[in-house]
C-alpha positions, 0 to 999 in steps of 0.5 A, a space after each residue: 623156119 624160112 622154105 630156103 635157106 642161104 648161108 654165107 654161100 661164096 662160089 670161086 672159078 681160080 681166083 675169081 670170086 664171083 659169089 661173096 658170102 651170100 646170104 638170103 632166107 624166104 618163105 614157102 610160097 614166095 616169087 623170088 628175084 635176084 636182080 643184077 647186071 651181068 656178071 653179078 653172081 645171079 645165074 650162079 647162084 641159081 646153079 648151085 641151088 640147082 646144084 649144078 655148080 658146087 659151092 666154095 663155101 657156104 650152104 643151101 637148105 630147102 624145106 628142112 634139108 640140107 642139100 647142099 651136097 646133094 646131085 641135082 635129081 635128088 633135090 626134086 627141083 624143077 628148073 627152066 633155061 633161058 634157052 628152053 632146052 626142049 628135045 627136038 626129036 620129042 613133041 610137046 606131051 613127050 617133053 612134058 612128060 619126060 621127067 614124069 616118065 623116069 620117075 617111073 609114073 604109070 603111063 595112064 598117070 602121066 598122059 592124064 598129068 600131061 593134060 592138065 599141064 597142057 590145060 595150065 599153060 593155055 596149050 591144050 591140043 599141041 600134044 603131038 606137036 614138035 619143038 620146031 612148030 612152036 613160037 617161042 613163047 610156046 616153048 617156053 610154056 612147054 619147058 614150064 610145063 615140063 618143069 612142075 609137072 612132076 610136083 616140085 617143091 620149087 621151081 628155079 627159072 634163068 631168064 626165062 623171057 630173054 630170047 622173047 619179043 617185048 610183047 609176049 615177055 610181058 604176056 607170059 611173064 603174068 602167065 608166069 606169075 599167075 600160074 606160081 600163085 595157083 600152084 603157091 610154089 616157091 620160086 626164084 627168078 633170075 633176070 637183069 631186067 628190072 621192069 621184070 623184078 619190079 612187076 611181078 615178085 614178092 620180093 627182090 635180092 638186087 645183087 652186084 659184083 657177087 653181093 647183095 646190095 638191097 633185099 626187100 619187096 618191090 616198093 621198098 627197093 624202088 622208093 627207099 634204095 639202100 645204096 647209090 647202086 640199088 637207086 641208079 639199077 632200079 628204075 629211072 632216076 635223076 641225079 643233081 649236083 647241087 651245091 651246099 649253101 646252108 646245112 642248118 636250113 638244109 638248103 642248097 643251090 642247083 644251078 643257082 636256084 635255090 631250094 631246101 633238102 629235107 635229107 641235108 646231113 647238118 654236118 654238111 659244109 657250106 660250099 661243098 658239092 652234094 648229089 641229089 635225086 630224084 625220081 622223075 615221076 615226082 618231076 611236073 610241068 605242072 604246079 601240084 599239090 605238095 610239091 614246094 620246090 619250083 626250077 627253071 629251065 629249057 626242053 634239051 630234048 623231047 621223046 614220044 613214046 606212045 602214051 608217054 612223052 618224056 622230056 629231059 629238061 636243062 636247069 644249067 649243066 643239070 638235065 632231068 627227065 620227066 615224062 608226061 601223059 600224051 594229050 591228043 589235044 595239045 603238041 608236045 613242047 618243042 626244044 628249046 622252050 622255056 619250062 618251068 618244073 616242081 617238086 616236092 622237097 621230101 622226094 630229094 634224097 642226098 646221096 
């Protein structure tokens, strides 16, 4: 029996449906993701697991119980907002044992649990310190810390790592992740920032307009997208118009190159338009193995990013992006060179 259950759950403001008859079901002990634009429906389908929005219709079970109706004290889940939410006139070991302390926990039983909470977020010493001596990222650890201490069964975060610069988001984002795997707690991650999904879940409910568009691991959702949605929200992608030339030998025109569609429908008709796809890590500058598909084309742009260099090529009125490993030893192309680009056909996908 799945950990959380999720059946036919719809949440409505008035008229506004803004949760569609969701349903999802994950096991104990694995890292969630519901991804999506804003608006999607993520973050209030987080409440009502929380059970701080009540649902239309539909229920929630967790490890058995039905809590659908239950107040959101009695669902012994632990929850942190994007906004850390700490109690500014409390230091950081009495915000951390806040929860623990009305529960009724002992006070030698607390501060020792208070400790090791301390210890696992890397913050050991800052017990006396207030909110407002803290970075952000050390909020932010403290309101996780506050948020197991009391042993959840599951914890539930709500764009945790928003309000944080790029740099601590990816560092504490593995903390994150690496401190759920010790626990092995059940968690669900709310984030609009695919990077985010991608890196660190086991799974990923991709979510738009208050429906689940693609459920499934991180590979699955990147490499075999199940809507036009999922392909173009998850990751870079190209798309291309290309023009049907024969459905039986599955061969199109791009740009009046030719080159053949694996994925072509036989049903195709000559002449009509179809879109195309593709990833631009499959894209080279460079003759590679597999790849049985060679475009023409000139740099329209040229972008440094460190360690990567991304180009946007125009076959005609197609332009892709590819990127390519900076080399310390050779100048990046310029605009308006000739480039020649491949491709393996398998990588084309029709949409």
């Amino acid at each position: 029996m799945a950990f959380i259950q999720v059946n036919d759950l719809t949440k409505s403001f008035g008229n506004n449906t803004v949760v569609k008859g969701v349903s999802f079901a994950f096991d104990k002990g694995e890292f969630i993701s519901l991804l999506g634009p804003s608006g999607c429906g993520k973050t209030t389908i987080l409440r009502m697991i929380a059970g701080f929005e009540r649902p239309t219709s539909g229920s929630i079970t967790v490890d058995g119980q039905d809590i659908t109706g239950l107040k959101p004290n009695r669902r012994q889940l632990g929850m942190v907002f994007q906004a850390y939410a700490l109690f500014p006139n409390l230091n950081v070991g009495e915000n951390i044992g806040f929860g623990l302390k009305i529960a009724g926990m002992p006070a030698e039983q607390r501060r020792a649990r208070i400790e090791e909470m301390l210890k696992l977020i890397g913050l050991a010493g800052y017990e006396k310190r207030y909110p407002y001596e803290l970075s952000g990222g050390q909020q932010q650890r403290v309101a996780l810390a506050r948020a197991i201490a009391p042993r959840p069964r599951m914890l539930l975060l709500d764009e945790p790592l928003s309000a944080l610069d790029a740099k601590i988001r990816v560092s504490l984002r593995e903390e994150i992740r690496a401190i759920q795997l010790d626990l092995g707690i059940t968690t669900v991650f709310v984030t609009h920032d695919q990077e985010e999904a991608l890196s660190i879940s086991d799974r990923i409910v991709v979510m738009n307009a208050g429906n689940i568009e693609q459920l499934g691991a991180p590979h699955e959702i990147y490499n075999k997208p199940a809507t036009r949605f999922v392909a173009s929200f998850v990751g870079q992608l190209n798309n291309i118009e290309a023009t049907v030339l024969e459905a039986a030998t599955k061969t199109v025109s791009i740009d009046g190159q030719i080159a053949t569609v694996p994925t072509l429908p036989t049903d195709a008709a000559t002449g009509s338009a179809v879109t195309l796809t593709l990833r631009p890590e499959v894209l080279s500058t460079f003759p590679r193995d597999g790849n049985d598909i060679t475009l023409t084309g000139t740099i329209a742009d040229v972008t440094f990013l460190g360690s990567v260099i991304r180009l946007r090529v125009a076959l005609g009125q197609n332009i892709v992006s590819l990127d390519t490993f900076n080399d310390q030893r050779t100048a990046p192309p310029a605009r308006g060179e000739p480039v020649t680009i491949s491709l393996a056909s398998k990588d084309l996908l029709v949409l």
